[in-house]
Every structure is written in C-alpha cells, then in structure tokens.
C-alpha positions as CSV (number, residue, x, y, z in Angstrom):
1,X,-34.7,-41.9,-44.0
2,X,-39.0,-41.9,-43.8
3,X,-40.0,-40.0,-40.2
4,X,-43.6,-40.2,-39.6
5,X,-44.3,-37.2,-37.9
6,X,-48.4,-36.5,-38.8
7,X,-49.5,-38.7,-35.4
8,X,-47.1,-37.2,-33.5
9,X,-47.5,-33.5,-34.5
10,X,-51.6,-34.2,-34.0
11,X,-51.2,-35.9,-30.5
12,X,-49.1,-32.8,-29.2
13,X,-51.7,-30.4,-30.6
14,X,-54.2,-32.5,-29.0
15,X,-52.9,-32.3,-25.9
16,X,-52.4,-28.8,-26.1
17,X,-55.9,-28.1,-26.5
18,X,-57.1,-30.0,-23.7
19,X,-54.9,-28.0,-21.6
20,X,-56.6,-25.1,-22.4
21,X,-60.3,-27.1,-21.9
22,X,-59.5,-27.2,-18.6
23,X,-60.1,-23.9,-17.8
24,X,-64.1,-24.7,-18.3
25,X,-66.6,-26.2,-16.1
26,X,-67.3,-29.7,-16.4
27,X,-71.0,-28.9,-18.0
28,X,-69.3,-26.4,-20.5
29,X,-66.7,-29.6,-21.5
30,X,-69.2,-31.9,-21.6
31,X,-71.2,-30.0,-24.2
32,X,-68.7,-28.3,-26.4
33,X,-65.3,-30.2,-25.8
34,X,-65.1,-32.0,-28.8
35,X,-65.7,-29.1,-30.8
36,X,-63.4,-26.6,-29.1
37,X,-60.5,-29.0,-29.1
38,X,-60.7,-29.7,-33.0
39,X,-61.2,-26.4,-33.3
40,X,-58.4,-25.3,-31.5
41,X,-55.9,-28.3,-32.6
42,X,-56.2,-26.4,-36.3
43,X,-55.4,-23.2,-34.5
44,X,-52.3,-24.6,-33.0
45,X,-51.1,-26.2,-35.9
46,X,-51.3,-22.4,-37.9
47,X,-49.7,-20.3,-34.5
48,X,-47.9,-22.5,-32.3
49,X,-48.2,-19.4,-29.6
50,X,-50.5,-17.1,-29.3
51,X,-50.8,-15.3,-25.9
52,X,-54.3,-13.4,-27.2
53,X,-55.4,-16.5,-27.6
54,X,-54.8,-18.3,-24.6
55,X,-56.1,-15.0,-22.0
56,X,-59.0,-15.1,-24.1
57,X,-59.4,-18.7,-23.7
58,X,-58.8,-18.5,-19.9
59,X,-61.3,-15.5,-19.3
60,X,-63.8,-17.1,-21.2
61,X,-63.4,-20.2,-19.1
62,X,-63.5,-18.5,-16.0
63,X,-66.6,-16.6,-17.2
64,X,-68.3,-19.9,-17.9
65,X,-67.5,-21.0,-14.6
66,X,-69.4,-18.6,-12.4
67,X,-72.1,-18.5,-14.5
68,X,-72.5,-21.9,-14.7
69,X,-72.3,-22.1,-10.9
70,X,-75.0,-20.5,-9.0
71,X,-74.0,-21.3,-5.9
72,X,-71.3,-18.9,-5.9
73,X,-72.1,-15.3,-4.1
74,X,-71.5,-12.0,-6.2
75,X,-69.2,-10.8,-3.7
76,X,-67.0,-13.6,-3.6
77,X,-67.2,-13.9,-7.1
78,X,-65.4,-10.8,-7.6
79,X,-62.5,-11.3,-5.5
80,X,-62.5,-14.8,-6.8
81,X,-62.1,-13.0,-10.7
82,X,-59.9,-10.8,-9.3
83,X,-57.4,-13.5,-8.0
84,X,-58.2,-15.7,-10.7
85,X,-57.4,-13.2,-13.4
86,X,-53.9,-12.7,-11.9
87,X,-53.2,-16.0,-11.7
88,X,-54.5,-17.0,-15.5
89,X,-52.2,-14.1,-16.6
90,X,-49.1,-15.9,-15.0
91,X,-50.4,-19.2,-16.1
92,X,-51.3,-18.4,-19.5
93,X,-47.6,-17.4,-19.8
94,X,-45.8,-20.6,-18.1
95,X,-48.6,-22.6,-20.4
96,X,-46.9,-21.4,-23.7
97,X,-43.4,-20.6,-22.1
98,X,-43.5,-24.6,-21.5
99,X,-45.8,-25.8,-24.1
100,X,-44.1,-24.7,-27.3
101,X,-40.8,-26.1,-27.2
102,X,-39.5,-24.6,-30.1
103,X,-38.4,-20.5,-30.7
104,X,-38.8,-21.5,-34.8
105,X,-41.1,-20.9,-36.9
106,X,-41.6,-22.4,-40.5
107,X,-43.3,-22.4,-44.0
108,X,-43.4,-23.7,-47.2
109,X,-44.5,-22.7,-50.6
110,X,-44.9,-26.6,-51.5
111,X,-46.5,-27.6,-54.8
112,X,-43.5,-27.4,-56.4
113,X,-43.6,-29.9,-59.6
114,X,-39.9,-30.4,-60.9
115,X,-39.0,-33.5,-63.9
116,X,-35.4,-33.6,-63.3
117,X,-32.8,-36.1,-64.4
118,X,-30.5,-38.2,-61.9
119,X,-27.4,-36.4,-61.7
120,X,-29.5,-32.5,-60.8
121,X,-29.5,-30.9,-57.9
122,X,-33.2,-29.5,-57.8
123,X,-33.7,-26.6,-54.7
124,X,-36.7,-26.3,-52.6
125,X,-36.8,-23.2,-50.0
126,X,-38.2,-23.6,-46.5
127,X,-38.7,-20.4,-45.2
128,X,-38.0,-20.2,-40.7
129,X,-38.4,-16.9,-38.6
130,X,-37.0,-17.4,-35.1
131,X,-39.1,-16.0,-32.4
132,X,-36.0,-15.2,-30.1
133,X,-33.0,-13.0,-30.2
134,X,-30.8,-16.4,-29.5
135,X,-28.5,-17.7,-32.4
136,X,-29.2,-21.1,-33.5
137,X,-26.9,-24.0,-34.8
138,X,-28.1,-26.4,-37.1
139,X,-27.6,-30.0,-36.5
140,X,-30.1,-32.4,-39.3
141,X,-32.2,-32.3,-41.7
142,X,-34.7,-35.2,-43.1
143,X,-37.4,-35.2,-44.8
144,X,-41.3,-36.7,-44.4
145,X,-43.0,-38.5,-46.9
146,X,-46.2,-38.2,-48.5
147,X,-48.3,-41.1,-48.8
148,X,-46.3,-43.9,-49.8
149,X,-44.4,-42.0,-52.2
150,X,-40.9,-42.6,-52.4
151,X,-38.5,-39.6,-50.8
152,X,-35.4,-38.0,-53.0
153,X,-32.0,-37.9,-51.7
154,X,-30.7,-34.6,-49.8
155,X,-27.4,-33.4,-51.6
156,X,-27.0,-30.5,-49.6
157,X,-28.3,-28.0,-47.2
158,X,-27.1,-24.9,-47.0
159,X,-28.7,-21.5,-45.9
160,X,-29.9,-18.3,-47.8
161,X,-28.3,-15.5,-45.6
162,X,-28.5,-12.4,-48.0
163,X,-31.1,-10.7,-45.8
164,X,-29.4,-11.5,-42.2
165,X,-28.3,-8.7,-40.1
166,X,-25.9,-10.8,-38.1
167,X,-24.3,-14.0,-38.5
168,X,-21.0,-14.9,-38.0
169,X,-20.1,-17.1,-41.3
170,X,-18.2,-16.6,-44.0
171,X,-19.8,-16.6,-47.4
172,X,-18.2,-19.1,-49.9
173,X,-18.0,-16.7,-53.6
174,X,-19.3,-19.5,-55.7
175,X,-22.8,-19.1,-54.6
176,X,-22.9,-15.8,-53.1
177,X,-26.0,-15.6,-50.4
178,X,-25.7,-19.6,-49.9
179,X,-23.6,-21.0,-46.7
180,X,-23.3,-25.0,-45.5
181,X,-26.2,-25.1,-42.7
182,X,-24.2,-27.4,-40.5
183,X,-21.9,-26.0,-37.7
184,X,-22.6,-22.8,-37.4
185,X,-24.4,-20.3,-35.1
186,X,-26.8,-18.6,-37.3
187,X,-29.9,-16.1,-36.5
188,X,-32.2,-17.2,-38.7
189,X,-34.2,-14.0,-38.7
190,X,-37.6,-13.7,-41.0
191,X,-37.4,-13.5,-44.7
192,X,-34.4,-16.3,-44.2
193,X,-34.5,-19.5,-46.1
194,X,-33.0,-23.1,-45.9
195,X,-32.4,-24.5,-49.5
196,X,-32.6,-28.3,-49.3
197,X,-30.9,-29.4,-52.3
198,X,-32.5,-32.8,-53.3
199,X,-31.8,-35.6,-56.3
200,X,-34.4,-37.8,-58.0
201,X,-32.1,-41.0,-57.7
202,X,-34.3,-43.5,-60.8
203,X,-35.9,-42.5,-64.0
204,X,-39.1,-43.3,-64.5
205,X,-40.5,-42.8,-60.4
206,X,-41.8,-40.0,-58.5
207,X,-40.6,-38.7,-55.7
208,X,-43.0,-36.7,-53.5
209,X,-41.7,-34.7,-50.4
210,X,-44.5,-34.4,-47.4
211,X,-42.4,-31.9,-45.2
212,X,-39.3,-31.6,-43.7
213,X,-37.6,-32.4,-40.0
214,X,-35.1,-30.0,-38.5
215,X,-33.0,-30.6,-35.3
216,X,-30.9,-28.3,-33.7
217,X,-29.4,-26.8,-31.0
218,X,-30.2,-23.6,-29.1
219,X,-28.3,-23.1,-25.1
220,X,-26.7,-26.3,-25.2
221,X,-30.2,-27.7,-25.5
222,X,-31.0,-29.8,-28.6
223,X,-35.0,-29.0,-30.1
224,X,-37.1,-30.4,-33.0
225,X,-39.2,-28.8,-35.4
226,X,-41.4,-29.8,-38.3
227,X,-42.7,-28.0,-41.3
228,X,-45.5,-30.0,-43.1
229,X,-46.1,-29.2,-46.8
230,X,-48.6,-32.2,-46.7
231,X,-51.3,-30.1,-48.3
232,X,-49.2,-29.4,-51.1
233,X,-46.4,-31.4,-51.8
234,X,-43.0,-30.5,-53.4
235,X,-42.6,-33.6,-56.3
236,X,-40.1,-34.5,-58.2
237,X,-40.1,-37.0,-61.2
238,X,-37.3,-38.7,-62.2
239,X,-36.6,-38.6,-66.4
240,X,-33.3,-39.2,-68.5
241,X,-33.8,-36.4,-71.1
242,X,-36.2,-33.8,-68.7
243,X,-37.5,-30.7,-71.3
244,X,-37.6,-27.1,-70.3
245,X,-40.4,-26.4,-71.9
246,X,-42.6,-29.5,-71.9
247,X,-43.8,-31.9,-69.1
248,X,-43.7,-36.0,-70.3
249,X,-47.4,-37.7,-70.0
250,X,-45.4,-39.8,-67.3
251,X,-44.5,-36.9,-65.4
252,X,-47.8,-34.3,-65.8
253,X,-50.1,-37.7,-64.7
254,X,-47.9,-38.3,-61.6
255,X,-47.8,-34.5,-60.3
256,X,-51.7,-34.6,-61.4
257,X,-52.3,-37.5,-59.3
258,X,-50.1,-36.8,-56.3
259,X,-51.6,-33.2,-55.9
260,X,-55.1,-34.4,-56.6
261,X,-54.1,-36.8,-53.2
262,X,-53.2,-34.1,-51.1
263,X,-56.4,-32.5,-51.7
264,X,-58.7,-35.7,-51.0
265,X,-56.9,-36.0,-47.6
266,X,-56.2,-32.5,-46.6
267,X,-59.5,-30.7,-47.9
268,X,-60.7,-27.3,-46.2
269,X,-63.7,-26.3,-48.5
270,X,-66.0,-24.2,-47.1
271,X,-69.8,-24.6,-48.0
272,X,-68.7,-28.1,-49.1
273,X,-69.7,-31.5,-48.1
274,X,-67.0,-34.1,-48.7
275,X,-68.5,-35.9,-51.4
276,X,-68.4,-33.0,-53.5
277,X,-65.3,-31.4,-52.5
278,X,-64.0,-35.2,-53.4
279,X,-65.7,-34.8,-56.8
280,X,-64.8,-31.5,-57.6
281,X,-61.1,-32.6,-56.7
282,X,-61.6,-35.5,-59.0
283,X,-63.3,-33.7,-61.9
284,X,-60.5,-30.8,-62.2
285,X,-57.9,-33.6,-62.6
286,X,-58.9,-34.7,-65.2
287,X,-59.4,-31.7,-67.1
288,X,-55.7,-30.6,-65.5
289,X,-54.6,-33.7,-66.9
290,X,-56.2,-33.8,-70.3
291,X,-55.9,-30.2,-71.0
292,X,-52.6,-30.3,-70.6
293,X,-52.0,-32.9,-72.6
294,X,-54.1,-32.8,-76.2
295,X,-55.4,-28.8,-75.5
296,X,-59.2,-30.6,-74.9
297,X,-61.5,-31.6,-72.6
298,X,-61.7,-34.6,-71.0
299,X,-64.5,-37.2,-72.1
300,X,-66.8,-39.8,-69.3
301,X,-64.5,-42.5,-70.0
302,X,-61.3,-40.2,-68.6
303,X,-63.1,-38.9,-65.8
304,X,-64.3,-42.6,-65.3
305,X,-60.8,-43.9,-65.0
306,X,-59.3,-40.5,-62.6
307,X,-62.2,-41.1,-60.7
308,X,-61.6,-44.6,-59.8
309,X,-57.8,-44.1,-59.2
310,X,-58.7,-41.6,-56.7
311,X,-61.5,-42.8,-54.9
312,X,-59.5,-46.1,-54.4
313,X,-57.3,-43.9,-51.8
314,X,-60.1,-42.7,-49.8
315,X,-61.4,-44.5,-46.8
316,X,-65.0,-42.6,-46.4
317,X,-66.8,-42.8,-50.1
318,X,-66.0,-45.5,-52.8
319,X,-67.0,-44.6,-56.3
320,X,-70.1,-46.5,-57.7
321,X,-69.9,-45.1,-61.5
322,X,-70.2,-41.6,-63.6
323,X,-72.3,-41.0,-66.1
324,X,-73.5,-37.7,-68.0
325,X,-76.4,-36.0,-69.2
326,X,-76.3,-32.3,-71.8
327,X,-76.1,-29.3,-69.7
328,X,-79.6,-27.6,-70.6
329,X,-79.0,-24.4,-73.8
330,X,-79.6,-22.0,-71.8
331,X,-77.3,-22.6,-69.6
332,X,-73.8,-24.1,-71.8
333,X,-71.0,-22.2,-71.6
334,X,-70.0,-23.7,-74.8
335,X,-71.9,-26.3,-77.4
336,X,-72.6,-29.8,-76.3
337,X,-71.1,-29.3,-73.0
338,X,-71.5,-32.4,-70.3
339,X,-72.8,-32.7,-66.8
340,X,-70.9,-35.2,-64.7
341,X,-73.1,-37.4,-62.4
342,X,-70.8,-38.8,-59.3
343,X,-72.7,-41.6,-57.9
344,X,-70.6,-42.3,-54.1
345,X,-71.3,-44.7,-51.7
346,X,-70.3,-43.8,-48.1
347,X,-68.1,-47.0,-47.3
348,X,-69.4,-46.9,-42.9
349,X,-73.4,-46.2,-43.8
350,X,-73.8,-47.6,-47.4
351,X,-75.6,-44.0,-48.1
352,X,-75.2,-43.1,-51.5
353,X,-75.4,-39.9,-53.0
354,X,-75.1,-38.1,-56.2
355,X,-72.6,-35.1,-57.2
356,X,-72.6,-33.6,-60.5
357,X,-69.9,-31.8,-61.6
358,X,-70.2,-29.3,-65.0
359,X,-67.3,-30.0,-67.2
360,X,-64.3,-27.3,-67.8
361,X,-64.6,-26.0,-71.1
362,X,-61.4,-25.3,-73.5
363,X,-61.2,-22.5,-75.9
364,X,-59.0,-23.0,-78.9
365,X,-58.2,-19.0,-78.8
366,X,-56.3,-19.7,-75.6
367,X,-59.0,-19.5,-72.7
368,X,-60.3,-22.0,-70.5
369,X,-62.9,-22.4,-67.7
370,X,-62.2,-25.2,-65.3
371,X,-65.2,-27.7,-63.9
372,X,-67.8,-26.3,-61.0
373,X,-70.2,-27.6,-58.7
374,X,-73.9,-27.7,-60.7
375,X,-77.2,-28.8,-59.4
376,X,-78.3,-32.3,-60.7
C-alpha cells in the first residue's frame, strides 16, 4: 500500500517551528521568520527533541523582546526575566513532552542497490533507539514510495534482538538473532534493527523504497513513526537470472537514474547554487553509468541524453543543450580531456545560465577520477 507521508511529516515540522517563533517580538518575526522556521524545520526533522535547543531558543526570544522594547524599565525587566525564565523552563519541557509524539527514534543506511529475482527474499535494516525505558509492541509496517516508483512486497518483518538486554521473546533456532516483530513487547534499545524482508514481484521493473511507516503501541496508546530514506533510496530491480558478480545494463541504468533523482530533489551542497549542483548530479551519472558499463568515459552525446532524462524531472531549470570545448594542456588530467558546457534555463524567470562540468577521467590501470565543477 503507497502512504504519502513527505507533506505530512513537513507540515508537522512546520508547525513545530512556529511554536517556537513565538517566543520573539513581532519586529524580530517579521524580519527573520521565514528564515528561522526553514531553518529550524531541517533541525527538527534531524532531532525530533532537543531540550538545548528549545531553552536556547526561548532565552534568545526573550532577550529579543526586551531589547526590542524600550519601553520596558530595567528594574522590571529583571523580575520580568526572572519569572519568565522559570516559566520558559517549564514550558520548554511541556512543548517537547507534547510536541513529539513519538519515544522512537529511527535511521537508515538507504542506497542499497539489490537485482534480485522473484521468488528472494532481499533484507533491508532500519535501525530504531527508543528514547524511554517503556517496552514497545509492534503493530504494522508499510512502506513509502519514491517518486513514482513502484514499491516491493513485504515478506516479512521480524526483529534483530542479538544486542537487547531485555526482551521477553523466545528466539526461533533457524535464524538465531531474528524474531517475528508482531505481538510482542519488545525494548527496542539502540544498536537494534528491524529487518523488512521485501520481494521484487516482475522481472524487468524497479522497485524503489522511499522510507518506511511503523505503527505501534506503547501504554495502551497506539503512535506513528516514519523513517525517510528519500535522500537515498533502498532499490531493488526485478531479473530472472540476477549475477553475483555483475549488474545487467537494465539494472545499473535504473539504480543510476533513481539515485541520480534523489539527489536533484533532496540536494544539500554547500557553496553550490542549484544549477550546478543539478549539473554536477547529472555529469557523474553519466560517468557512473558509462564507467560501469564499457570501463570509459562517457562522450557529449551520453551526457546529452542523461542530461535530458534528468532535467525532465525537475520543476526549476529545463535543459537547453550541452556542448564541449578541450580542457586547456596545462590543465588535463589526462589527453584530450572535455569540458562540459550546461546551458539551463530557469523555467519561472527564463534566466539562463551556463555550468560546465570537467569530465571524469578513467585509467586503464584501475584508477579513476570522477567529473568536478570548472570555471567556463
């Protein structure tokens, strides 16, 4: 079953960041809101509760407020912080008591790439610490999907308790560590893992898994939680005959592509704008792909075509062509090597601009040097 959960999850964070704007004067909002609320959603989103951060929010909103507000005597100022301090404490602490529904924790390795036949059970770990002494008991699992991607079928769910120091199941002796995750009170303590066990169904699709839903029960009270591997999806690619050793074209282009995505749409590249981060992205495809493939690099006409494919996904820049000039002597890593021009349109203002990207470079010995940002 699909669950869209990325609107949601935002809308909550949002919220919870305007909660915590509050605590600044009007003038202070009015001036910085915007930025302290995208700011702080991201923050969320990485520690759900943080009781630093939200004193340290509070004191620097209170701060604001007097000095904002001249009218306000020293004196009564100081009883004012006084009280106000106490009561921000207390608040602070029903704020995230309330706010954060969940006592769970989760994480993901994601960017798992598997080719896998029909009838396989392929395991992906989602790793949970639970911020409470309180045993929990597992009710559902579903997974989120990635961008239109088709989602694989859960086999089976079961729990990695090797590292537990309590729990009250009884280990089954064909997969020693491994217990069914339904219907039991477990303390999922750090270092513990669910193991979703999941099936490509068709050969000849990919399946691409966005993050995963979990609903259980804690005090007779039922909670949600989500774990988002959207930045680097866990893929699977259905195959009749899958190699050990060797990825199918079919199967190395779909990861390529589907990885390639998550970057375009979930980009944190410092010192980057986002037409070349969106080049860059788009430029180390290719190579991935190509490399991969015939051990070369790739030529204008393969960067042409990844570049197209991508950019058609994108709502902000459209692609208006590539071409390439020689990389001056003095300055080739190896002979003849190509400089990538990215001419991008932004789709709102019609600006265009020009990225060029320096092609990777592959060494028959073995080595490689993947593409890089280069002045035009």
């Amino acid at each position: 079953m699909k669950i869209e959960v990325t609107n949601s999850d935002t809308s909550i964070h949002r919220r919870r960041a305007l909660g915590y704007l509050r605590w600044y004067p009007a003038k202070w909002r009015a001036r910085y809101g915007e930025e302290f609320v995208a700011h702080l959603e991201d923050e969320i989103e990485e520690q759900p509760v943080s009781y630093v951060r939200g004193l340290n929010i509070a004191l620097h909103g209170v701060t604001a407020r007097f000095r904002l507000d001249r009218s306000l005597r020293w004196t009564t100022s100081v009883v004012l912080i006084v009280a106000m301090v106490g009561a921000l404490i207390v608040g602070v602490l029903a704020y995230e008591a309330r706010s954060v529904e969940v006592p769970l924790s989760l994480s993901s390795s994601g960017a798992a790439g598997v080719p896998t036949s029909p009838k396989t059970i392929n395991n992906f770990n989602f790793n949970f610490s639970n911020r409470s002494s309180l045993g929990i008991r597992l009710l559902h699992v579903s997974l989120i999907s990635f961008r239109g991607y088709p989602l694989p079928r859960v086999a089976r769910v079961e729990i990695d308790v090797s590292h537990q120091a309590k729990f009250n199941l009884t280990l089954p002796q064909s997969s020693p560590g491994l217990v069914p995750a339904f219907g039991h009170s477990v303390m999922m303590r750090k270092g513990d893992t669910l193991v979703v066990g999941m099936v490509a169904p068709q050969v000849g699709r990919l399946y691409a898994v966005g993050g995963l839903r979990l609903q259980y029960e804690r005090k007779g009270v039922v909670h949600a939680e989500t774990v988002s591997t959207m930045k680097s999806p866990d893929l699977l690619c259905g195959e009749s005959r899958p190699s050990a050793t060797v990825e199918s074209a079919f199967c190395s282009h779909g990861f390529t592509t589907a990885w390639a995505l998550s970057n375009f749409y979930y980009q944190k590249t410092p010192h980057q704008t986002p037409a070349q981060s969106e080049a860059l992205i788009t430029a180390n495809a290719a190579f991935s792909y190509v490399t991969s493939q015939d051990l070369r690099t790739p030529s204008l006409s393969e960067v042409n075509s990844w570049a197209t494919r991508l950019f058609a996904h994108r709502g902000s820049w459209r692609i208006a062509g590539v071409n390439t000039t020689m990389v001056s002597k003095s300055q080739q890593i190896v002979k003849n090597e190509l400089l990538f021009h990215f001419n991008l349109v932004n789709r709102a203002t019609n600006a265009r601009t020009i990225v060029c990207v320096r092609n990777g470079a592959y060494f028959h010995s073995g080595g490689m040097t993947g593409p890089a940002l280069a002045a035009c």
